[in-house]
N, C-alpha and C positions, 0 to 999 in steps of 0.2 A: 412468625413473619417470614414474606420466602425473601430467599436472596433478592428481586429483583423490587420488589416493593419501595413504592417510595420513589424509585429513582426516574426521571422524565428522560425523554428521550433526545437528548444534547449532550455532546460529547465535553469532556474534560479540556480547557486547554492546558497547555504546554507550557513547560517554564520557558523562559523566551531564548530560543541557541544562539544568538547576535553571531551569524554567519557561519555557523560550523559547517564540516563538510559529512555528507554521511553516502552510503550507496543506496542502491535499487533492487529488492530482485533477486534476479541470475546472476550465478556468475557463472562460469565454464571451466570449472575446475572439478575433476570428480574424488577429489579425496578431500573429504568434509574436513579434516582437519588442517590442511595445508588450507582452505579458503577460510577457515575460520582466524588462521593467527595473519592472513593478509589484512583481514577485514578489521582484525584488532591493531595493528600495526600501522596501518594507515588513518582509522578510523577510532582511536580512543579512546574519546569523550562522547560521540554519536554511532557507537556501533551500531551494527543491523545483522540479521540474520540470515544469510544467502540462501539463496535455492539453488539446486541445483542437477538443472534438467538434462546435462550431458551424462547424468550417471543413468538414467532410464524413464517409462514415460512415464511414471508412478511419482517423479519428482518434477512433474512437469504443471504448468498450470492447468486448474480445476480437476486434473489428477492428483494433485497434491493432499490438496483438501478433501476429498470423494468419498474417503472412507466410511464414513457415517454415513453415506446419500441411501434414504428408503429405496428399491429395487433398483441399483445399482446393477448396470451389464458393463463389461469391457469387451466389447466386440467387435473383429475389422481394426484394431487400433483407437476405435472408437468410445468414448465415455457414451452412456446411453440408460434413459427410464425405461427399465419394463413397464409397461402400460397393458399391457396384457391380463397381467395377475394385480390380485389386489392386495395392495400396500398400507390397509387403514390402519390395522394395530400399530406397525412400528412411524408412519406419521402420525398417529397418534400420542406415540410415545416422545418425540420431540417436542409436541406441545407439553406434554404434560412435565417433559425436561427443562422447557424453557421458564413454563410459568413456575417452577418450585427454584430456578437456580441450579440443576443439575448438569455441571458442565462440565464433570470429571470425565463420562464416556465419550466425549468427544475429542479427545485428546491426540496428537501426531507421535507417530511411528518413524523407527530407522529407514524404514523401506520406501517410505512416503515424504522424509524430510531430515534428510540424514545431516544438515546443515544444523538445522534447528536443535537435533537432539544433541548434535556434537560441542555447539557453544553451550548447553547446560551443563559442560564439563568446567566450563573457565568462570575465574572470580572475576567480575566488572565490577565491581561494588563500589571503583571510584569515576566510573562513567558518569555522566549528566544522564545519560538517555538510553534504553534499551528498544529497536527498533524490531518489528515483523509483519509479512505481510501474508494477507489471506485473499484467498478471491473470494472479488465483490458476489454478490447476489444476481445483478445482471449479465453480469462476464460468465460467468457460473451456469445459469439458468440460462442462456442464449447457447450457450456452446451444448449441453447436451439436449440431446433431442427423445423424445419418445417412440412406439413403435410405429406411430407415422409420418415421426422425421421433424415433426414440428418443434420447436422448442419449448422445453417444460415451464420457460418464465413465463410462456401466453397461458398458460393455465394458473388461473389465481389461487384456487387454494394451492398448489405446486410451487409458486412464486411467496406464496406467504411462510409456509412452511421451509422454504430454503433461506430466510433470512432470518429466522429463526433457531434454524441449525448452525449457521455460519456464524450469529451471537453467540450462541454454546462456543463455536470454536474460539472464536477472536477470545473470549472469557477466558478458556480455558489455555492459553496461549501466554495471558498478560500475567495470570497467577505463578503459570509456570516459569515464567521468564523471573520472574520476581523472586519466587522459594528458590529457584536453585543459583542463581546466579550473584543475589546478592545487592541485585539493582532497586532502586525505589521508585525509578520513572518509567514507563512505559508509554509506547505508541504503537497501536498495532494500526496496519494501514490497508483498505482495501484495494484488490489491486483491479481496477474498474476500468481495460481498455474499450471496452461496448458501451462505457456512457456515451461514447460518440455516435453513440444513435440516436440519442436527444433527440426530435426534433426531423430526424429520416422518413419519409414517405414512403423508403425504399425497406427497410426495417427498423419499423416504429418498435418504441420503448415508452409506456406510459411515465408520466413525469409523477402520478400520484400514488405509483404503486413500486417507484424508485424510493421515495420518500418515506413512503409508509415502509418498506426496508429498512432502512439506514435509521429509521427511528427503533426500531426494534435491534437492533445491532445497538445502537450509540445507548437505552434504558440497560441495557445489559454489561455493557464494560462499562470498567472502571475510575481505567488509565485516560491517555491520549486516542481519540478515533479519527484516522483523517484516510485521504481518498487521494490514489493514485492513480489519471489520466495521460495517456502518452498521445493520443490525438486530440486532434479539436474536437471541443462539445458544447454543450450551453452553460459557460462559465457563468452565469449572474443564476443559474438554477443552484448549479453546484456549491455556488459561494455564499448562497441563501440557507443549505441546510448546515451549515455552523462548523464544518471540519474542523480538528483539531490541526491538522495540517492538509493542503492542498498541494500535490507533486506533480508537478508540470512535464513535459517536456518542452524547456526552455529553448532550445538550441532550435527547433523547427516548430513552435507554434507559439512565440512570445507576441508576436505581432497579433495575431487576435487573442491572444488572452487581455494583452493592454488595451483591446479597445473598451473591457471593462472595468477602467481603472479606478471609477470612485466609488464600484462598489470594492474592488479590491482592497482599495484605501479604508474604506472602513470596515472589511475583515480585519487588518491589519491592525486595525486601532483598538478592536477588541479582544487582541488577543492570536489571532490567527497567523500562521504561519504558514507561509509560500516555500514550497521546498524546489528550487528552481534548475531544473536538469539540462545547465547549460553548458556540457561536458558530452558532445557525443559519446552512444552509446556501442553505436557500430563501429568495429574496429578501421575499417576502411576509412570512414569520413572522418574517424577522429585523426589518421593519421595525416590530414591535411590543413588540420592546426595546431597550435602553437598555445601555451597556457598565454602568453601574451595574448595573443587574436580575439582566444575567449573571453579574457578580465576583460576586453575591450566593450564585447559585447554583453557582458554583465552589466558593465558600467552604463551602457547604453539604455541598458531595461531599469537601472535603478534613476537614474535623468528622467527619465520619462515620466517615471512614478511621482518623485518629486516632487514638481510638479505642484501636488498636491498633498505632499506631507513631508515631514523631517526626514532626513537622510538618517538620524539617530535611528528613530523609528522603521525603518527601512532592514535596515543592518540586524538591528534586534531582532527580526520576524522573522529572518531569512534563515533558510539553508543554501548551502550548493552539491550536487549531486550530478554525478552521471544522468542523462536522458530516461533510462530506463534499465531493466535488464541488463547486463554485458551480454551482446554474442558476434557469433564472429571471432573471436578473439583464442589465446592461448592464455596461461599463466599470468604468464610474460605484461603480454597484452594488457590486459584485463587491471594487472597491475598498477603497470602503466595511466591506465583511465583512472583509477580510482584516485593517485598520487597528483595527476592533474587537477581535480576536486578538491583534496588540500592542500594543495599548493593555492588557487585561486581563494579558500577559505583563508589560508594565513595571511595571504596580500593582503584584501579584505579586513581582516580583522586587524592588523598593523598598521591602518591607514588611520590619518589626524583626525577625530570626530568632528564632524561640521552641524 
């Protein structure tokens, strides 16, 4: 039997965090290890795995992940398909990787994710949750182009073959977090800022060929699968393929995510988990609130939900997190933002249950 047999394409949910706080992402720190014991420090019980793209552009998004990408150029600064020459054997060889379970060669490097390899040094093994993020298949496939510039997602076998490869990774991502570190939970999350092309006339993104992705990714892990959006996109598509967790950015797009509230209401009731990034992320705007201002506006998003479900229920499903990414930021900064997140988690969680 191969690894993947048997298993449908829906993701795991989560045991439920009832308001922890966790991060996003980047952070702007380039010594992996200094950002690893902040993100322990601050963060626990919901760690996460930082990136981090101020050390070069190899730890940057869908450079991060590239390593495996079949004719793979770095050119101009640029991530890029040769389309030139032909790449059948080794797309080949990722199918043939996918369908057996073979997710060892897809593995991250110091050079690539010097964050990720660096928390494989620490015991979390009394953490609730071990968090990482990979780029989506969309975000991934829109951003490189081939050698007529067009993006490799409008090519379907290209598009199918890249979420296939990004299953190897996310796989081999949740084992590894798991063997070395000690944790028994995982969430690996894709980090999907181009689903906000849903529905673009301007750059269309099919909705059946997102799907049939996230299916092939979600048959292939294990742990937790969920999906990180920082702009608006077609929340009632996204909230239909089953994330194990959905990561918002709260702070600047809550107002149309809540106009989908009841299906939000019952993601939440099966399980789903809103991870809501109502903590700016950019150092600027964040320095113009206050943890008060924000619980305000937390508060505000969970009344609305309400509404239409228990405040118990509410609490339980939730996270709080930064917007996204840190940048802009120093140390310091960066610091600063993440302590904001739980501080607003401990309010939260030390509130009378209604």
């Amino acid at each position: 039997m191969s690894d993947k047999e048997g298993v449908t394409g829906m993701a795991k949910m989560i045991p439920s965090p009832h308001s922890l706080a966790t991060g996003v992402g980047a952070l702007p720190h380039t010594d992996p290890k200094e950002a690893c014991e902040d993100v322990l420090a601050i963060f626990p019980q919901f760690p996460y795995m930082p990136t981090l793209p101020e050390r070069g552009q190899r730890e940057s998004i869908v450079f991060n992940d590239s390593e495996q990408l079949p004719g793979r150029i770095i050119r101009n600064d640029r991530l890029e398909y040769d389309s030139t020459t032909d790449h059948t054997a080794e797309i080949e060889k990722v199918y043939m990787d996918y369908v057996e379970g073979n997710y060892a060669p897809y593995g991250l490097h110091k050079e690539y994710a010097s964050g990720f390899i660096e928390m494989m040094s620490h015991d979390i093994s009394r953490a609730m949750i071990l968090k990482c993020q990979v780029t989506g298949p969309v975000t991934f496939g829109m951003q490189v182009v081939d050698a007529d510039k067009r993006p490799i997602y409008y090519d379907s076998q290209l598009a199918d073959m890249l979420s296939k490869m990004i299953a190897l990774k996310a796989r081999w991502c949740e084992e590894e977090m798991k063997k070395k570190t000690g944790i028994k939970e995982t969430v690996v999350v894709l980090n999907e800022p181009y689903l906000a092309s849903l529905g673009s006339s301007v750059v269309p993104v099919d909705q059946e060929v997102v799907r049939s992705g996230w299916e092939d990714i979600a048959a292939m892990v294990r742990g937790g699968l969920g999906i990180h959006c920082c702009s608006n996109t077609d929340w009632e598509f996204v909230l239909d393929l089953q994330p194990s967790v959905i990561s918002i950015d709260a702070y600047t797009t809550a107002k149309e995510f809540l106009l989908y509230a009841d299906a939000i209401v019952t993601y939440m009731e099966r399980g789903g988990v809103v991870a809501w990034g109502i903590v700016p992320a950019e150092y600027k705007i964040f320095t113009t609130e206050t943890p008060d201002t924000l619980l305000t506006r937390y508060r505000d998003i969970r009344t609305r939900l309400c509404f239409s479900m228990p405040e118990r229920l509410f609490n339980a499903q939730s996270l709080i997190t930064p917007s996204c990414g840190i940048r802009f930021a120093d140390r310091k900064g960066a610091i600063a933002i993440m302590q904001t997140a739980a501080e607003i988690s401990r309010r939260i969680r030390e509130e009378k249950p209604v």
